[in-house]
C-alpha positions as CSV (number, residue, x, y, z in Angstrom):
1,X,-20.5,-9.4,-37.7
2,X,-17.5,-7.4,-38.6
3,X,-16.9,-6.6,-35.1
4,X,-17.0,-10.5,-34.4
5,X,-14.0,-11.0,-36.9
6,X,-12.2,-8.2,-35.8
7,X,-12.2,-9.6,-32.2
8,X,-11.5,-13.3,-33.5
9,X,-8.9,-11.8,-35.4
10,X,-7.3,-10.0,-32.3
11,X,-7.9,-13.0,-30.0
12,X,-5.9,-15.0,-32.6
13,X,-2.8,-12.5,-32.8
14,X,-2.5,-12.1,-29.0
15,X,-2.5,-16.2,-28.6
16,X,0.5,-16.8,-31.8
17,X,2.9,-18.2,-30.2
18,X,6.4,-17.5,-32.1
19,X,7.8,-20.8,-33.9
20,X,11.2,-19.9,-34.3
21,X,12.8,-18.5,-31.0
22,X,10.5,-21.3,-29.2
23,X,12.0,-23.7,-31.7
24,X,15.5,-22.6,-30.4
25,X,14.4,-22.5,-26.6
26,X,13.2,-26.2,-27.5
27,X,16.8,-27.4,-28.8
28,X,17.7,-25.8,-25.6
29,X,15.6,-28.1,-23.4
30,X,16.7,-31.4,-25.7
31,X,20.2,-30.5,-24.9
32,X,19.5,-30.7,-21.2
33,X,17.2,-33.2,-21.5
34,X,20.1,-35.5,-23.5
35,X,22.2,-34.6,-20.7
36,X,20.5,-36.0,-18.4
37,X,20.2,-39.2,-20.4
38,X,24.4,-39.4,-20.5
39,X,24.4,-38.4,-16.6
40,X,22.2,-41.5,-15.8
41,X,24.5,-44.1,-18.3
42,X,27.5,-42.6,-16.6
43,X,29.1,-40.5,-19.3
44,X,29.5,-37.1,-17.3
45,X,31.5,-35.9,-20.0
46,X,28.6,-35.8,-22.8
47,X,26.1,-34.5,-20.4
48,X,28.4,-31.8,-19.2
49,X,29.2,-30.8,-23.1
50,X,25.2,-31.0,-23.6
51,X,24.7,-28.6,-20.8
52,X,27.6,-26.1,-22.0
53,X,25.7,-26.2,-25.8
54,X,22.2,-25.7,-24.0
55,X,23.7,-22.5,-22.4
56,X,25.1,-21.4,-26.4
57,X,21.7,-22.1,-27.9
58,X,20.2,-19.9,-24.2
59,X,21.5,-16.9,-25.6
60,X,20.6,-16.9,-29.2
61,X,16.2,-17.3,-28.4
62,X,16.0,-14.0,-26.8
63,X,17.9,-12.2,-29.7
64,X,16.4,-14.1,-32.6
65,X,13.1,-12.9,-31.1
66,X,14.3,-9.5,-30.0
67,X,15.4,-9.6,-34.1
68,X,12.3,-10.6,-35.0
69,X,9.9,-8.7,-33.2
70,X,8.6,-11.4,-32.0
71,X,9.1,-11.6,-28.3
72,X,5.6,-13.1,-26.4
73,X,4.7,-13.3,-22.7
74,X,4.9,-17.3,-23.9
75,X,8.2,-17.1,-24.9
76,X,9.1,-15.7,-21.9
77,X,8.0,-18.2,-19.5
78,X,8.8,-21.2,-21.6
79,X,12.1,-20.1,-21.6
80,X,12.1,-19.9,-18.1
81,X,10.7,-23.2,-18.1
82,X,13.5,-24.7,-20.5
83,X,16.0,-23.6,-18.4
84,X,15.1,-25.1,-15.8
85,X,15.1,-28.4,-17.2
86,X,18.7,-27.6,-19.0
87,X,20.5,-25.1,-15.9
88,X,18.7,-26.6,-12.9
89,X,18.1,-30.6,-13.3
90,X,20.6,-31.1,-15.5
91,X,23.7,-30.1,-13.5
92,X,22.0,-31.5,-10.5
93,X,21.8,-34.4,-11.6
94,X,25.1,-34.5,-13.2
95,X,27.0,-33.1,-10.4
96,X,24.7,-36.0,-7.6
97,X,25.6,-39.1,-9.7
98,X,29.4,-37.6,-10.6
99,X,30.7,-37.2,-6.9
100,X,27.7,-35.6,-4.8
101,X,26.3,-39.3,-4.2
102,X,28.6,-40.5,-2.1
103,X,27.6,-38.1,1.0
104,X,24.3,-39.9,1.4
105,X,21.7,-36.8,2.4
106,X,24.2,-34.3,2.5
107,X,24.4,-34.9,-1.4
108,X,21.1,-35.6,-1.7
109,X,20.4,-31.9,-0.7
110,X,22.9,-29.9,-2.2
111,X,21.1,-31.3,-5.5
112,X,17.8,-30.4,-4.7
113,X,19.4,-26.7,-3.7
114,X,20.8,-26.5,-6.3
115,X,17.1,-27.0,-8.6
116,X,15.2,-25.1,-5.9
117,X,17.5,-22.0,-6.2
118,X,17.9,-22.1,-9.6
119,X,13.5,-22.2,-10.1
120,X,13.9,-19.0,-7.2
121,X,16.3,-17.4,-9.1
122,X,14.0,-17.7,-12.3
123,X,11.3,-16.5,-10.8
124,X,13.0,-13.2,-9.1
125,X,14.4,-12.4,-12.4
126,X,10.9,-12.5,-15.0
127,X,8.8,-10.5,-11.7
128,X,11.9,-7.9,-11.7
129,X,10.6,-5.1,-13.2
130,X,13.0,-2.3,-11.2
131,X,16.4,-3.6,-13.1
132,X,17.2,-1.9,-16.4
133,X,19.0,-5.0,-18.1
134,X,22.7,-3.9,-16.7
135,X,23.3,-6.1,-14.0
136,X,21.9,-9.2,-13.0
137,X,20.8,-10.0,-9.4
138,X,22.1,-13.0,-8.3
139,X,24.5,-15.3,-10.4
140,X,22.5,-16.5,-14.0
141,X,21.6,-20.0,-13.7
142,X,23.3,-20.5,-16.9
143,X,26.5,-19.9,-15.5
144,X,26.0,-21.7,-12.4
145,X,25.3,-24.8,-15.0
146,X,28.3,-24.1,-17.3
147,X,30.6,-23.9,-13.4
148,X,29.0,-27.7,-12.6
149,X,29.8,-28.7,-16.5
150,X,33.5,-26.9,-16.8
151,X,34.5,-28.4,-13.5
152,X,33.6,-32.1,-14.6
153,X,35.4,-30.8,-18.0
154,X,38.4,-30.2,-15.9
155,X,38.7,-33.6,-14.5
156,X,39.6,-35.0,-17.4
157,X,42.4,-32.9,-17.7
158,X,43.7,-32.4,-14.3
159,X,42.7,-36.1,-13.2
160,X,40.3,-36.9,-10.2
161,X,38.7,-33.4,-8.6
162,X,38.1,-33.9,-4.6
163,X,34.5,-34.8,-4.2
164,X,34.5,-32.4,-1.0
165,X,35.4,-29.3,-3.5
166,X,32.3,-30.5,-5.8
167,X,29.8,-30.5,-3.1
168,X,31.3,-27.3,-1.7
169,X,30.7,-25.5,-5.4
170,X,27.1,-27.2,-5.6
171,X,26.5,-25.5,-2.2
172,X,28.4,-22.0,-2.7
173,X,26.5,-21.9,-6.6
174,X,23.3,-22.6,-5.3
175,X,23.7,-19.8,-2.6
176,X,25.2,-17.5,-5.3
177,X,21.8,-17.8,-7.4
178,X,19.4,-16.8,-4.7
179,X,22.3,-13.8,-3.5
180,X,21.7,-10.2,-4.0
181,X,25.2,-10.1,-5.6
182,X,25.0,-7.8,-8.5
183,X,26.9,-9.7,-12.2
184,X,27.3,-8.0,-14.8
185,X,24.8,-8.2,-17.9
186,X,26.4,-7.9,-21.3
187,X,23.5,-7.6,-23.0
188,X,22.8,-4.3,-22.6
189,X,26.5,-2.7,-22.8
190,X,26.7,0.9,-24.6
191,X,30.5,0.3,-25.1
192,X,29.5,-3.0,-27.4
193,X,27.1,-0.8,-29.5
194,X,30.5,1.4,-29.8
195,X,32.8,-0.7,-30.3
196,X,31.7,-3.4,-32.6
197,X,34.6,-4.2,-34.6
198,X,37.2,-4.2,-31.7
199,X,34.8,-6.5,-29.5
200,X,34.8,-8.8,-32.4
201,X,38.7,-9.1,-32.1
202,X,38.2,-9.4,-28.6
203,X,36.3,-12.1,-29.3
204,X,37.6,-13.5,-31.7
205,X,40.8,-14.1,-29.6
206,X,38.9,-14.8,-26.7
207,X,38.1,-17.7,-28.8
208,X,41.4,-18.7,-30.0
209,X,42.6,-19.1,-26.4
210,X,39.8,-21.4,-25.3
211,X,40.3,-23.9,-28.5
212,X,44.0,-24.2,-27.5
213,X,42.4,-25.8,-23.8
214,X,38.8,-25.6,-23.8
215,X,38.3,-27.8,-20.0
216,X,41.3,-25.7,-18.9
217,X,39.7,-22.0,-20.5
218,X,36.4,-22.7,-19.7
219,X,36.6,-23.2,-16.2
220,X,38.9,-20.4,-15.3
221,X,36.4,-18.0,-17.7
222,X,33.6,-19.1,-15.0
223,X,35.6,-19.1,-12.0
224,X,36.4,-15.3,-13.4
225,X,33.5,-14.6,-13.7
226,X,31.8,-16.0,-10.3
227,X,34.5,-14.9,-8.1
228,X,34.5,-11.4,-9.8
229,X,31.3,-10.5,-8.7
230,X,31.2,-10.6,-5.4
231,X,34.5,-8.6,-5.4
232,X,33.1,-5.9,-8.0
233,X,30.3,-5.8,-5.1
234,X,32.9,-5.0,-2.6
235,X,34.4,-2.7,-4.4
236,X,31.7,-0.3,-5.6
237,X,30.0,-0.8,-2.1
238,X,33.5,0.9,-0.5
239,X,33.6,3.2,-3.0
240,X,29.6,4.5,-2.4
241,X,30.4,4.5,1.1
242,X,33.5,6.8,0.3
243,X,31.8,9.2,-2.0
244,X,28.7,9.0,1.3
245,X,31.5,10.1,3.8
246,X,32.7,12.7,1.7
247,X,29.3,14.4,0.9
248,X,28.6,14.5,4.8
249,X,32.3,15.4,5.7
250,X,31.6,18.5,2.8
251,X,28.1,19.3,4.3
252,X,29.5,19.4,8.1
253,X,32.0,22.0,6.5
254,X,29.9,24.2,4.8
255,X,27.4,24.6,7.9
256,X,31.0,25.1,9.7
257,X,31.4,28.4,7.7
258,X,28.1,29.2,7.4
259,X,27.6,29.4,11.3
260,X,31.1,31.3,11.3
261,X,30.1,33.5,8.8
262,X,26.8,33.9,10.7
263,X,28.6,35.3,14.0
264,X,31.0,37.7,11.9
């Protein structure tokens, strides 16, 4: 009989499901889901506002349940789930009733790319279990939905954007998610740990220079950010290859002199 409880008891503690980070992952979907409700009445700039809070309240359910101790294999995968719905539809939609619509199928697809490589890009990143947490492979379909939002942001600022420049982004994101581009994850940063107060500056003035233009900030923050990592790639790949040549250009020397010193 005890033994009976004792598993019921088990059974119950490995099926509790977390309320509170799940609670925050669920004002995460209502955000895209409300966005998608503005996108179809033809107020692009609430939904793309919507999506940008969706992405805010994205980052706080892992570290409230991280906090917690209270992560779950459920939490996980509703998450994953959630942003979908907020990061993939969303912005689809948003971006194919905005400007995408007018090239008939050619629209029509770069939508659908756009949710399809967004659901691959979830999927490669919760059966990743080779990454430690530093990088990210391919671009976070957060941020690929904050680029669709900021650039509909900016059009209120800088007037009509070319409809030929939005497809092009819906195509060149939706590429970018499924890439094996390496972006940087701050989530795991040693130098934040380190550097706490002077990160808060940082941010705090980070923060001030967005309020002054916020459609102006927030676009050039993502356009940063996307661009930069493809370029980082560059970089450290011609550096590896460097620091490869010079390990074989130092090996061929030192059986040089061995086979010198060999004949002496």
């Amino acid at each position: 009989m005890k033994g009976k409880n004792r598993f019921k008891k088990g059974e119950k503690k490995k099926r509790s499901v977390p309320f509170l980070p799940n609670f925050i992952t669920t004002m995460s979907l209502f955000c895209g889901f409300y966005s998608m409700a503005f996108s179809l009445k033809g107020n692009f700039t609430m939904a793309a506002v919507l999506i940008l809070i969706a992405g805010i309240i994205d980052g706080l359910d892992g570290r409230v349940a991280r906090a917690t101790n209270s992560t779950s294999a459920f939490g996980k995968e509703y998450d994953s789930l959630s942003d979908l719905v907020a990061f993939g539809v969303s912005p689809a939609i948003m971006a194919y009733l905005w400007q995408a619509s007018q090239f008939g199928r050619l629209g029509f697809i770069a939508a659908f790319l756009f949710v399809a490589c967004g659901a691959l890009r979830l999927a490669r990143f919760n059966t990743d279990v080779v990454s430690d947490g530093s990088t990210f492979i391919g671009l976070p379909i957060p941020m690929a939905a904050g680029a669709m939002s900021s650039i509909v942001l900016l059009s209120d600022v800088v007037g009509e954007i070319p409809s030929l420049a939005v497809l092009f982004a819906m195509y060149a994101l939706s590429f970018l998610m499924v890439s094996t581009v390496r972006y940087p994850s701050f989530k795991h940063v040693s130098y934040i740990k380190a550097h706490p107060f002077q990160l808060l500056v940082a941010g705090l003035l980070l923060l001030a220079v967005v309020a002054y233009k916020p459609e102006v900030m927030l676009f050039a923050l993502a356009a940063v950010f996307i661009v930069g990592g493809p370029i980082l790639n560059l970089v450290f790949q011609a550096r590896a290859r460097a620091r490869d040549q010079k390990l074989l250009t130092k090996g061929v020397e030192q059986e040089h002199v061995a086979r010198e010193n060999h004949h002496i």
